[in-house]
C-alpha positions as CSV (number, residue, x, y, z in Angstrom):
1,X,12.3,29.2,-54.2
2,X,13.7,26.2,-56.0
3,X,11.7,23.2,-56.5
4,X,13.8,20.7,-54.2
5,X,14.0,23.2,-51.5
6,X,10.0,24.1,-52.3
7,X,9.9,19.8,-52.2
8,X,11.8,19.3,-48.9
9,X,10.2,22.0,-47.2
10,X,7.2,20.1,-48.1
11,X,7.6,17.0,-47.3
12,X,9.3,18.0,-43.9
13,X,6.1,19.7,-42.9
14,X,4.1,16.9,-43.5
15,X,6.7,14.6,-41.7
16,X,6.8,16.6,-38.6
17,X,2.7,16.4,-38.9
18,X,2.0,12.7,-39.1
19,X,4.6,13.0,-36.0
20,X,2.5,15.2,-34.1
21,X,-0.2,12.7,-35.3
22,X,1.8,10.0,-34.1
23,X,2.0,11.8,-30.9
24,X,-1.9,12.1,-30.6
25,X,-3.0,8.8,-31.8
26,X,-0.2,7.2,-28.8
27,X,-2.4,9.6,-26.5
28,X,-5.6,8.7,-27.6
29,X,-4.5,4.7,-26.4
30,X,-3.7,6.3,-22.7
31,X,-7.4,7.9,-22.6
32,X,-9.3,4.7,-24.5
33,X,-7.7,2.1,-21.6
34,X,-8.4,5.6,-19.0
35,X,-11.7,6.0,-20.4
36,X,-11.0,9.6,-20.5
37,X,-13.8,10.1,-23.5
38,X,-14.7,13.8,-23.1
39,X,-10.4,13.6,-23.1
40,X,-10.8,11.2,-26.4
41,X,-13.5,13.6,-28.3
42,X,-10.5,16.6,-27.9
43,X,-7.7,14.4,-29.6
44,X,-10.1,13.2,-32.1
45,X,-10.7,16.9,-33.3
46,X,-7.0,17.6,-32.9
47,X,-6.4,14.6,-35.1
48,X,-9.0,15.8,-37.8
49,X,-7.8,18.8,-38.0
50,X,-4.4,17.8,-39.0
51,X,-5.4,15.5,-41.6
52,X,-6.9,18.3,-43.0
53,X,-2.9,20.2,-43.3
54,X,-1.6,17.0,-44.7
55,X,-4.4,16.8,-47.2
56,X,-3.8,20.6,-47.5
57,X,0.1,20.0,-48.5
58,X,-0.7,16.4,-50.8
59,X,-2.3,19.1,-52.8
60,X,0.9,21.5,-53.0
61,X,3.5,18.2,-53.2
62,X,0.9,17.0,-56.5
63,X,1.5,20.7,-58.0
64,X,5.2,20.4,-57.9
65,X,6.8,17.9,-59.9
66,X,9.0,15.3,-57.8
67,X,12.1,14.4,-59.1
68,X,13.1,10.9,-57.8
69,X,15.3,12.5,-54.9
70,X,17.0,9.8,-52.8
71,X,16.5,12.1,-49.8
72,X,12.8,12.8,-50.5
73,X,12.5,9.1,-50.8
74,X,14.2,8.3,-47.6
75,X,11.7,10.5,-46.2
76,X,8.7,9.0,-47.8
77,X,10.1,5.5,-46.4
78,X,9.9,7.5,-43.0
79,X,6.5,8.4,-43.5
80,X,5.7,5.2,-44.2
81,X,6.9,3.9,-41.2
82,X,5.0,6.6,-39.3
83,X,1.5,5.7,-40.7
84,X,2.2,2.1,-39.7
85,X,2.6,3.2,-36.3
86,X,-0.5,4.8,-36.6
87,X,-2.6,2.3,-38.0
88,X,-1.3,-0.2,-35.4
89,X,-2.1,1.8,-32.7
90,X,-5.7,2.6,-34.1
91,X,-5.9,-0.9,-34.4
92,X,-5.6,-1.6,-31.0
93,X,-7.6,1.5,-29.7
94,X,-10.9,0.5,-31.8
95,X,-10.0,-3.2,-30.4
96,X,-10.3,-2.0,-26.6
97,X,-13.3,0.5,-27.3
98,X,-15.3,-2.5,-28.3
99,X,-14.3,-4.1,-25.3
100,X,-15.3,-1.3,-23.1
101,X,-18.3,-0.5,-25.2
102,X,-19.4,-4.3,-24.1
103,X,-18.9,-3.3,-20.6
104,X,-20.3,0.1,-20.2
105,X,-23.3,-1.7,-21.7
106,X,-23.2,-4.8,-19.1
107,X,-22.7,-1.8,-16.5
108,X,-25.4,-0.2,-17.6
109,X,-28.4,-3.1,-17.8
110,X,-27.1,-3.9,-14.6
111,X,-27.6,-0.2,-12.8
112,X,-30.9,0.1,-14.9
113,X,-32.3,-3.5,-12.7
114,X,-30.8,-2.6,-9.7
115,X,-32.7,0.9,-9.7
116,X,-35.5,-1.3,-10.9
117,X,-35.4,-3.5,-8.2
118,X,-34.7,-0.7,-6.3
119,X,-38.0,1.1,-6.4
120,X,-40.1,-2.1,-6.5
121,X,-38.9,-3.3,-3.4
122,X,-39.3,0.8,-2.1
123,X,-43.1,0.8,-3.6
124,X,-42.4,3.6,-6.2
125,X,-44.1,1.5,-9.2
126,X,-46.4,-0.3,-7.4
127,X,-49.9,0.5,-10.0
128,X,-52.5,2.5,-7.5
129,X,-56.4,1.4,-8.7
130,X,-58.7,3.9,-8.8
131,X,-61.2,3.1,-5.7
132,X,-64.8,4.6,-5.8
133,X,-66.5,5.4,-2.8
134,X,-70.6,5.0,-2.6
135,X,-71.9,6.5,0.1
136,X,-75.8,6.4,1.0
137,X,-78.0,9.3,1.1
């Protein structure tokens, strides 16, 4: 295979990737403001596991020599584009995690006294002394 051809095939893969990435990170922002995070934990390994097949083909673009294409350079500027998206997006999605993490937390403390409460007012924590009974012989 020629070197452009071996180049464009390349650099289309990796196009169509950070797409698919694209694809997953706008998908990770509909289970972040879901709080879907069993759902979140899936993408996340998705995502991982397509960074590793674009690291995969970096390697393969480094080993063949790029001649200064237009088209492969329209297609970088593409890419470009792409991974701003992305970066955006995970902008925002670490931005409403800490938000939510703040509120699961108030949510939290605030079951953890009201079960407190809970059993005081029940008797469940109230401290039983030990009593000793002397009786005469």
């Amino acid at each position: 295979m020629e070197k452009p051809d071996r180049v464009f095939e390349l650099i289309n893969s990796k196009k169509a990737l950070m797409e698919c990435f694209l694809a997953l990170t706008v998908e990770q922002k509909e289970c972040v403001e879901a709080r879907e995070y069993e759902k979140l934990l899936t993408l996340i390994a998705q995502k991982q596991t397509i960074i590793e097949k674009i690291n995969s083909l970096e390697q393969e673009l480094e080993e063949v020599e790029l001649s200064n294409l237009e088209q492969v350079e329209a297609i970088r500027g593409q890419l470009n584009e792409i991974i701003q998206k992305i970066f955006e997006i995970d902008e925002n999605n670490l931005q409403l995690l800490k938000v939510n993490k703040e509120d699961i937390g108030a949510v939290l403390k605030n079951m953890y006294k009201s079960k407190e409460t809970h059993f005081l007012y029940r008797g469940k924590h109230i401290g039983i002394e030990g009593i000793l009974v002397d009786k005469k012989k």
